[in-house]
N, C-alpha and C positions, 0 to 999 in steps of 0.2 A: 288070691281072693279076688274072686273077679268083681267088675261094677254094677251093684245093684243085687250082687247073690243075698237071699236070706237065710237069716239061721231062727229059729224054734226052738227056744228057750223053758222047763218050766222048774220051778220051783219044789225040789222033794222035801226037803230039810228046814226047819224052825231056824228063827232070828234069835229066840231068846235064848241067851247065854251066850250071846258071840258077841265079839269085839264092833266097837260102834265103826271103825272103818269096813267089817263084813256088811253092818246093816245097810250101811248106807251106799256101797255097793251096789245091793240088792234093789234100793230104793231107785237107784242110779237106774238099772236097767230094767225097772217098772214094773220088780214086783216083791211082794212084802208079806204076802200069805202063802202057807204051803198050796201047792197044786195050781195056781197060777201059770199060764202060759202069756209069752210074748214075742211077738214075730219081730227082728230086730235088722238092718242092715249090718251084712260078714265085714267089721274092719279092724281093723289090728284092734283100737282101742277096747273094743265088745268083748275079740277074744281075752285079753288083758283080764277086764272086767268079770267073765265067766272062769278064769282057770283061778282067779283070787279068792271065788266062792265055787268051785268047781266041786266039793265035799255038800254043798246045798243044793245043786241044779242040776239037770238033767237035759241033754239036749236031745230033742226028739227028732228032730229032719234037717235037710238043710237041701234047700231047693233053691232054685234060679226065676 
């Protein structure tokens, strides 16, 4: 993961009904409605974050 790469994050899948550490996950990395996109810096912790709700998101690019 190199410095400074970004990844392009969005939102497929609904909060309701999921465990308050998924929501706040999702809060975590800035987004909270379906269809939501957010351009994030690639670091371990991110990846962490998106494979913990990886069943809600969708990663659309991932560019330098």
């Amino acid at each position: 993961m190199a410095d400074g790469k970004k990844i392009k994050i969005t939102q497929t899948g609904s909060h309701i009904g999921r465990t308050e550490d998924q929501r706040g996950t999702l809060i975590g990395l800035g987004l909270n409605k379906r269809h939501r996109s957010r351009e994030l810096t690639d670091t371990p912790e991110v990846r962490g974050m998106i494979r913990k709700v990886q069943h809600l998101v969708r990663i659309d690019e991932e560019s330098t």
